[in-house]
C-alpha positions as a Markdown table, in Angstrom:
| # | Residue | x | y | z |
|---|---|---|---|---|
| 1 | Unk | 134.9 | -82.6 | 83.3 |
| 2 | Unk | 133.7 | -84.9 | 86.3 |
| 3 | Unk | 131.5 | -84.3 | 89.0 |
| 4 | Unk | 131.1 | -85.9 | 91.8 |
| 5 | Unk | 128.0 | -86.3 | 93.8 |
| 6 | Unk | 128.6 | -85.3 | 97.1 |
| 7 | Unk | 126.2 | -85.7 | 100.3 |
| 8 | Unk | 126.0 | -82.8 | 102.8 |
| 9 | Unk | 124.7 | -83.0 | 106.1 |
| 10 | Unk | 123.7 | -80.6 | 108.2 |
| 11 | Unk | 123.6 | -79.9 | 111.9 |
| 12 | Unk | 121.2 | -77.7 | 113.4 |
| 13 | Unk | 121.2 | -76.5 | 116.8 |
| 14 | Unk | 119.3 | -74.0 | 118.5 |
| 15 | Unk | 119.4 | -73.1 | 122.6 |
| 16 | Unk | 118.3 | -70.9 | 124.8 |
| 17 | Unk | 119.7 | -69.6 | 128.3 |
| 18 | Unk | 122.3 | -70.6 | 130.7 |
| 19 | Unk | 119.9 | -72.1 | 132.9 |
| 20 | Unk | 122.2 | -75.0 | 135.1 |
| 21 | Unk | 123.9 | -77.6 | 133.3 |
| 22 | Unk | 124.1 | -79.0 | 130.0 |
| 23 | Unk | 125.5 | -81.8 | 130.6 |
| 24 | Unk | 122.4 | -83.9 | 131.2 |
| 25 | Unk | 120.1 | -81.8 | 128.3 |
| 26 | Unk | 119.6 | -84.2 | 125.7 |
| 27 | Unk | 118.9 | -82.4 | 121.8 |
| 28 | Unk | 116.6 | -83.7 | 119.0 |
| 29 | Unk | 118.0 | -83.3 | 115.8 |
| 30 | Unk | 117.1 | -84.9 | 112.0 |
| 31 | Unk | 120.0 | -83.9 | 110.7 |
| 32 | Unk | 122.4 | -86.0 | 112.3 |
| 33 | Unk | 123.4 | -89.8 | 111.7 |
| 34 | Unk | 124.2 | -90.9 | 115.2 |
| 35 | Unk | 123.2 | -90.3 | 119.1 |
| 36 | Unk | 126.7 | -88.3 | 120.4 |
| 37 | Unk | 127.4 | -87.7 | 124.2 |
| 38 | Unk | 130.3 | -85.7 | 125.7 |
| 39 | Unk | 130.3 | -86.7 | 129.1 |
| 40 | Unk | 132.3 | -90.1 | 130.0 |
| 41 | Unk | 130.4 | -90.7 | 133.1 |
| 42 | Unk | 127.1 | -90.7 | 131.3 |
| 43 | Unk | 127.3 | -94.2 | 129.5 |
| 44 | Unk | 126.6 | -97.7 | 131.4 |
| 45 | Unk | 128.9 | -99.6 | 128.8 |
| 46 | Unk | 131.3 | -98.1 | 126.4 |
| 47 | Unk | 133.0 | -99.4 | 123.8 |
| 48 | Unk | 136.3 | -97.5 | 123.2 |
| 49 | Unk | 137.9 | -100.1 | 120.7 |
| 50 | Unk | 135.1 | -97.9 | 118.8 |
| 51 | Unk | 137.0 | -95.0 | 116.7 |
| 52 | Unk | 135.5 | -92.6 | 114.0 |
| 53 | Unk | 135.3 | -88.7 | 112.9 |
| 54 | Unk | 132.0 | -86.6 | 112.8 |
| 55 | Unk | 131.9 | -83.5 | 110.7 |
| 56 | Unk | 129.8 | -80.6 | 111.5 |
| 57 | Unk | 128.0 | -77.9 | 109.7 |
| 58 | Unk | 130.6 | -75.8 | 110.0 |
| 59 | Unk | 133.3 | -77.9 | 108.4 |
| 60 | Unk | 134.8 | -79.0 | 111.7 |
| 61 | Unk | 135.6 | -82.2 | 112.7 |
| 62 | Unk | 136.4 | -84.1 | 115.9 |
| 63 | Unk | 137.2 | -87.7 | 116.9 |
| 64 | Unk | 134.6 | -90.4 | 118.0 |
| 65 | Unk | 136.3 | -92.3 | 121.0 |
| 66 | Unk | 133.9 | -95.0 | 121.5 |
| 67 | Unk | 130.0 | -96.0 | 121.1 |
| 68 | Unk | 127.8 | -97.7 | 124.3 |
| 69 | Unk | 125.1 | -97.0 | 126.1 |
| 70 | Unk | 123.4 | -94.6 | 128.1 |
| 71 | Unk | 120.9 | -94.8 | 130.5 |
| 72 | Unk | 117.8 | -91.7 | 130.4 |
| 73 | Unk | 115.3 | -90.7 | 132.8 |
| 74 | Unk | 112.2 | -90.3 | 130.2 |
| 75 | Unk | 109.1 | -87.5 | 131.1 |
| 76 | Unk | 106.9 | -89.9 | 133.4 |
| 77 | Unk | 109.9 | -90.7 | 135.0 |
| 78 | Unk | 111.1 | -94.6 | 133.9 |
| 79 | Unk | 114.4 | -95.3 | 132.7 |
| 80 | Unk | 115.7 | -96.4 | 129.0 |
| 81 | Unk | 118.7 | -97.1 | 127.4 |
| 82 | Unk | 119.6 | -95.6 | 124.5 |
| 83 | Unk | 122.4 | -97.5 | 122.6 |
| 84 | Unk | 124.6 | -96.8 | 119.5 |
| 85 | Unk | 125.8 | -93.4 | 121.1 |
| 86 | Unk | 129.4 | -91.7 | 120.2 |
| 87 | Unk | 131.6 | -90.6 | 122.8 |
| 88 | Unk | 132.6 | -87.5 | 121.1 |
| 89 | Unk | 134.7 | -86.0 | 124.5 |
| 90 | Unk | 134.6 | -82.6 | 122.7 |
| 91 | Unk | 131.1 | -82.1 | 122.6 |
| 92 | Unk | 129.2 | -79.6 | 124.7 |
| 93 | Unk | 125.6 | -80.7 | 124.6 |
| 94 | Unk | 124.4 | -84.2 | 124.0 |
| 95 | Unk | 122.4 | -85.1 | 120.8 |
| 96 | Unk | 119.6 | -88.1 | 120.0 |
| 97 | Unk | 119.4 | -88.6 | 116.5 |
| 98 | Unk | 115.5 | -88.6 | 115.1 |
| 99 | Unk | 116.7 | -90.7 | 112.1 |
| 100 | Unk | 118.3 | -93.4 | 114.8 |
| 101 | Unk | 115.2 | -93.5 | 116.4 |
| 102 | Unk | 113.4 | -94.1 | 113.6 |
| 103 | Unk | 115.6 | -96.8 | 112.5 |
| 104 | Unk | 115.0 | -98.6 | 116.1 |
| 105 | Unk | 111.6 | -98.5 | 115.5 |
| 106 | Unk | 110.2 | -95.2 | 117.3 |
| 107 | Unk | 107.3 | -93.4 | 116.1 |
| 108 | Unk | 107.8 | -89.6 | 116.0 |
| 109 | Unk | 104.9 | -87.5 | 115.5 |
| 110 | Unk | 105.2 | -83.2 | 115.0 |
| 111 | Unk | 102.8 | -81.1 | 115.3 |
| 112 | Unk | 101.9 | -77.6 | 116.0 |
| 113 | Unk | 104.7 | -76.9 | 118.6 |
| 114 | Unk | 105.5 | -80.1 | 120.0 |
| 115 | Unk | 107.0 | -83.9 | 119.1 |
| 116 | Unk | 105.8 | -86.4 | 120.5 |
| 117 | Unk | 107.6 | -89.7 | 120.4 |
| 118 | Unk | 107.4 | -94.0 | 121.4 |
| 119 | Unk | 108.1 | -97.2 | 120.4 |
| 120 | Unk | 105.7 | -98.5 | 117.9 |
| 121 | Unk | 103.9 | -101.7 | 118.8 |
């Protein structure tokens, strides 16, 4: 008999409210492999020769349409760009990878209830 060793990934999501928009609400998650934005508008350079699949949680899939950049307003109020992000047109809030941003270099600190997060020097 063979097995095969296969990796699942999980997405977690959790919102609350209808308060305005989503479309500029930008989610933390570990679970997840790569930065994903729905919006078209959002990125400053996009990539569209760019073409993939993500699965979610729930078995579903949906088709990557191109990877760019994006540019965010951060809490004091500058302006970075985030880059490596899939346009994924079918998605309804906008998720930053934790892993990514580790990868790049970011420390990420939890504790109590909040994260805190920056570039490492």
């Amino acid at each position: 008999m063979e097995q095969k060793d296969e990796k699942f990934e999980t997405m977690l999501l959790a919102c609350g409210g209808n308060e305005g928009s989503q479309e500029n609400t930008w989610y933390l998650d570990i679970g997840v492999s790569n930065h994903m934005c729905g919006k078209r508008s959002t990125f400053m350079d996009l990539h569209e020769s760019v073409s993939d699949n993500v699965s979610f949680g729930d078995n579903s899939k949906t088709h990557v349409k191109g990877k760019g950049k994006i540019l965010i307003r951060v809490k004091d109020g500058r302006h970075e760009f985030i880059s490596n992000v899939y346009y994924v047109p079918n998605m309804k809030n906008n998720i930053l990878s934790l892993g990514q941003l580790l990868e790049k270099g970011y420390d990420i600190h939890m504790k109590d209830s909040s994260l805190s997060m920056g570039e490492t020097i």
